[in-house]
N, C-alpha and C positions, 0 to 999 in steps of 0.2 A: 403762802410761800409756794413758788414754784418749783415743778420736778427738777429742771436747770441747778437751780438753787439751793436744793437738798441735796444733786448728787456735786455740785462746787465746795459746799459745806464739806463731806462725804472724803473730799479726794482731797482736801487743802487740811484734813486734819493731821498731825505728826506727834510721836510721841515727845512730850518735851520734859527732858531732864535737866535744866536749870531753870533758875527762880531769883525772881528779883529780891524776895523778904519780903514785901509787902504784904501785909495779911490779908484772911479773906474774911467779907463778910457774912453773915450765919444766914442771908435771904439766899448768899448766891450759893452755899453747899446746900440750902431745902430744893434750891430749883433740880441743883445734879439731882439728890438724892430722890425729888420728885421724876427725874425721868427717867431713872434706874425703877423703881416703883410699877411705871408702866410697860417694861420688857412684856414681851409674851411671856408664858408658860404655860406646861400639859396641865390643863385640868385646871387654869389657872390657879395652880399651889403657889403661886409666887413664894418661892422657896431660899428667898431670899433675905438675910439680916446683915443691918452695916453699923459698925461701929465708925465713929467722925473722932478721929484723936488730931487736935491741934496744939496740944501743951508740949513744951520744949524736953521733955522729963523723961514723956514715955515716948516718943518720937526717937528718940536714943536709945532706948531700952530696945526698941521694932529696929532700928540699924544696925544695932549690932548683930541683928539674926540673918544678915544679909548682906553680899558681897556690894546690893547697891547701894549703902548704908549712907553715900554722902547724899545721895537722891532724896532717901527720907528724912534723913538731918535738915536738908534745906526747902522743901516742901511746905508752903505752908499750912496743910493739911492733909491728911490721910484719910481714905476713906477706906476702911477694911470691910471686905466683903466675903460672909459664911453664906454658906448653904446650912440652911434648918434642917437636921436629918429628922426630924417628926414629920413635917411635913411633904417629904418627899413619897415621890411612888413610882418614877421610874430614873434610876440613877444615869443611865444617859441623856434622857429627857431631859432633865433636871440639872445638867453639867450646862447642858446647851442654852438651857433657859438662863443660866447664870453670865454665861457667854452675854446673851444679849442685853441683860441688864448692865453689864461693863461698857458693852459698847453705847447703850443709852448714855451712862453718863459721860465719858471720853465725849461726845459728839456733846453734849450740849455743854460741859466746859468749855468745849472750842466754840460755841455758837456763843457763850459770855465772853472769850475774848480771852479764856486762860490757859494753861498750860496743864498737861496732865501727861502721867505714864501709867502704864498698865505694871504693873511686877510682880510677876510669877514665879522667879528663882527664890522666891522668901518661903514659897512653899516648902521648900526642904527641911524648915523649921517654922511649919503649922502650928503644932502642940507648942511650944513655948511664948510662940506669938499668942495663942488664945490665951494662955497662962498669964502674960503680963496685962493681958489687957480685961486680966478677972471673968473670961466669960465660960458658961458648960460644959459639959462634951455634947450637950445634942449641937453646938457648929464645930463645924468645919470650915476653915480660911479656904476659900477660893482665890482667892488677889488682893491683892491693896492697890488701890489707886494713892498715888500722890500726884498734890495739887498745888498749884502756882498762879502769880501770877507771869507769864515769860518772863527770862533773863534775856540775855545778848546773844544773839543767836541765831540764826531762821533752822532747824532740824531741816534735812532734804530727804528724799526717798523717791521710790521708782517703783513701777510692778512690771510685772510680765506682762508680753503683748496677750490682748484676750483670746488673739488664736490658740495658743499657747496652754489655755486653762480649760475651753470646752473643748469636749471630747466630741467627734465625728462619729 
Protein backbone atom coordinates (compact mmCIF):
# COMPACT_ATOMS: atom_id res chain seq x y z
CA UNK A 1 0.00 0.00 0.00
CA UNK A 2 0.97 3.35 -0.77
CA UNK A 3 1.60 6.45 1.54
CA UNK A 4 -1.34 8.25 -0.88
CA UNK A 5 -3.47 5.40 0.18
CA UNK A 6 -3.05 5.08 3.88
CA UNK A 7 -3.40 8.76 4.37
CA UNK A 8 -7.20 8.40 1.65
CA UNK A 9 -7.90 5.54 3.96
CA UNK A 10 -7.00 7.96 7.01
CA UNK A 11 -9.22 11.03 5.87
CA UNK A 12 -12.36 9.07 4.21
CA UNK A 13 -12.72 7.31 7.72
CA UNK A 14 -16.13 8.78 9.72
CA UNK A 15 -17.75 7.84 12.61
CA UNK A 16 -20.66 5.77 11.71
CA UNK A 17 -23.76 5.48 13.93
CA UNK A 18 -26.22 3.57 11.77
CA UNK A 19 -26.33 -0.05 10.86
CA UNK A 20 -27.78 -2.06 8.28
CA UNK A 21 -28.46 -5.35 10.94
CA UNK A 22 -26.53 -7.46 8.99
CA UNK A 23 -24.28 -9.35 11.22
CA UNK A 24 -20.58 -9.67 11.33
CA UNK A 25 -18.64 -12.34 10.76
CA UNK A 26 -16.06 -13.78 13.75
CA UNK A 27 -12.75 -13.59 10.88
CA UNK A 28 -13.76 -9.90 10.32
CA UNK A 29 -13.80 -8.83 14.26
CA UNK A 30 -10.23 -11.16 14.69
CA UNK A 31 -8.88 -8.86 11.90
CA UNK A 32 -10.11 -5.55 14.05
CA UNK A 33 -9.30 -7.06 17.05
CA UNK A 34 -5.81 -8.15 15.37
CA UNK A 35 -4.94 -4.51 14.58
CA UNK A 36 -5.92 -3.24 17.80
CA UNK A 37 -3.35 -5.97 19.04
CA UNK A 38 -0.50 -4.21 17.21
CA UNK A 39 -1.11 -0.40 18.56
CA UNK A 40 2.25 0.72 20.12
CA UNK A 41 2.87 0.74 23.63
CA UNK A 42 5.59 2.11 26.56
CA UNK A 43 7.58 -0.85 27.06
CA UNK A 44 5.36 -2.71 24.84
CA UNK A 45 2.77 -3.57 27.95
CA UNK A 46 0.07 -3.67 25.57
CA UNK A 47 -2.21 -2.79 28.19
CA UNK A 48 -4.95 -3.66 26.57
CA UNK A 49 -8.23 -6.22 26.98
CA UNK A 50 -11.40 -6.41 24.67
CA UNK A 51 -14.39 -7.88 25.49
CA UNK A 52 -16.57 -8.75 21.79
CA UNK A 53 -20.27 -8.77 22.92
CA UNK A 54 -22.61 -9.51 19.94
CA UNK A 55 -25.77 -11.15 21.68
CA UNK A 56 -28.97 -8.93 21.67
CA UNK A 57 -29.35 -9.44 25.78
CA UNK A 58 -26.34 -7.87 26.99
CA UNK A 59 -26.17 -5.21 24.14
CA UNK A 60 -29.16 -3.73 25.95
CA UNK A 61 -28.06 -4.12 29.31
CA UNK A 62 -24.53 -1.77 27.82
CA UNK A 63 -27.48 0.84 26.28
CA UNK A 64 -29.05 1.44 28.93
CA UNK A 65 -25.80 2.91 30.59
CA UNK A 66 -25.68 5.26 27.88
CA UNK A 67 -27.30 8.19 26.40
CA UNK A 68 -26.12 6.46 22.93
CA UNK A 69 -28.07 3.60 23.72
CA UNK A 70 -29.77 3.22 20.11
CA UNK A 71 -26.08 3.09 18.61
CA UNK A 72 -25.48 0.08 20.75
CA UNK A 73 -28.77 -1.51 20.35
CA UNK A 74 -28.33 -1.46 16.61
CA UNK A 75 -24.67 -2.33 16.41
CA UNK A 76 -23.83 -5.43 15.26
CA UNK A 77 -21.13 -5.80 17.57
CA UNK A 78 -19.34 -4.19 20.51
CA UNK A 79 -16.07 -4.35 21.07
CA UNK A 80 -15.32 -3.06 24.61
CA UNK A 81 -12.05 -1.91 25.46
CA UNK A 82 -10.15 -2.10 29.27
CA UNK A 83 -7.05 -1.13 30.12
CA UNK A 84 -5.20 -4.05 32.44
CA UNK A 85 -4.30 -1.99 35.39
CA UNK A 86 -1.44 -4.91 36.32
CA UNK A 87 -0.01 -4.21 33.58
CA UNK A 88 0.44 -0.79 33.40
CA UNK A 89 3.45 1.56 34.34
CA UNK A 90 2.83 4.82 33.28
CA UNK A 91 -0.84 5.85 33.37
CA UNK A 92 -0.50 8.62 30.70
CA UNK A 93 1.55 6.42 28.56
CA UNK A 94 -0.77 3.79 28.81
CA UNK A 95 -4.18 6.06 28.12
CA UNK A 96 -2.37 7.00 24.82
CA UNK A 97 -1.30 3.62 23.89
CA UNK A 98 -4.98 2.67 24.30
CA UNK A 99 -5.92 5.72 22.15
CA UNK A 100 -4.05 4.12 19.38
CA UNK A 101 -5.19 0.65 19.67
CA UNK A 102 -8.97 2.42 19.09
CA UNK A 103 -7.72 4.04 16.33
CA UNK A 104 -6.08 0.60 14.99
CA UNK A 105 -9.27 -0.72 14.89
CA UNK A 106 -11.83 2.17 13.66
CA UNK A 107 -9.19 2.32 10.57
CA UNK A 108 -9.27 -1.22 9.70
CA UNK A 109 -13.04 -1.60 9.98
CA UNK A 110 -13.13 1.17 7.55
CA UNK A 111 -10.44 -0.63 5.41
CA UNK A 112 -13.15 -3.98 5.65
CA UNK A 113 -15.77 -1.88 4.40
CA UNK A 114 -17.78 -1.21 7.98
CA UNK A 115 -18.91 1.01 10.08
CA UNK A 116 -17.83 1.88 13.57
CA UNK A 117 -17.91 4.68 16.38
CA UNK A 118 -15.82 5.38 19.07
CA UNK A 119 -18.07 5.90 22.46
CA UNK A 120 -16.77 7.53 25.29
CA UNK A 121 -19.87 9.14 27.19
CA UNK A 122 -20.63 5.38 28.33
CA UNK A 123 -17.57 6.15 30.46
CA UNK A 124 -19.85 7.74 32.99
CA UNK A 125 -20.91 4.46 33.80
CA UNK A 126 -17.48 2.24 33.59
CA UNK A 127 -18.11 0.20 36.88
CA UNK A 128 -21.67 -1.16 35.78
CA UNK A 129 -20.64 -1.80 32.27
CA UNK A 130 -17.72 -3.96 33.65
CA UNK A 131 -20.34 -5.40 36.11
CA UNK A 132 -22.66 -6.67 33.32
CA UNK A 133 -20.21 -7.91 31.45
CA UNK A 134 -18.72 -10.20 34.58
CA UNK A 135 -15.22 -8.90 34.37
CA UNK A 136 -12.50 -7.66 37.51
CA UNK A 137 -11.53 -4.68 38.81
CA UNK A 138 -7.96 -4.99 37.57
CA UNK A 139 -10.00 -3.32 34.02
CA UNK A 140 -11.02 -0.41 33.55
CA UNK A 141 -13.57 0.49 30.21
CA UNK A 142 -11.67 2.89 28.11
CA UNK A 143 -14.34 2.81 25.13
CA UNK A 144 -16.61 0.59 23.35
CA UNK A 145 -16.48 0.59 19.76
CA UNK A 146 -19.60 -0.30 18.06
CA UNK A 147 -19.72 -2.02 14.85
CA UNK A 148 -21.72 -2.40 11.62
CA UNK A 149 -22.08 -2.93 8.76
CA UNK A 150 -23.23 0.92 7.22
CA UNK A 151 -26.88 1.88 7.13
CA UNK A 152 -28.11 4.77 4.84
CA UNK A 153 -26.23 7.44 4.99
CA UNK A 154 -22.67 8.79 3.94
CA UNK A 155 -21.45 10.66 7.87
CA UNK A 156 -19.56 14.19 6.54
CA UNK A 157 -16.95 15.87 8.46
CA UNK A 158 -14.29 18.57 8.01
CA UNK A 159 -11.07 19.73 10.02
CA UNK A 160 -9.16 22.74 10.41
CA UNK A 161 -6.95 24.12 7.94
CA UNK A 162 -3.39 22.78 9.02
CA UNK A 163 -2.13 26.16 9.39
CA UNK A 164 -4.51 26.45 12.00
CA UNK A 165 -3.02 23.32 14.03
CA UNK A 166 0.86 23.91 13.78
CA UNK A 167 2.32 26.23 15.87
CA UNK A 168 4.96 28.76 14.45
Amino acid sequence: MEADQVLDLIKSRRSVRKYSGQPLDDGVLEQILEAGRWAPSGQNNQPWRFKVVSDAATQKQIAALTHYGKIVSNAAALICCFIHKPSMYHEVKDHQSIGACLQNMLLMAHGLSLGAVWLGEILKNAEPVRQVLGLGEDLELMAVLALGHPGPGAPKSSRLPLDDLVLG
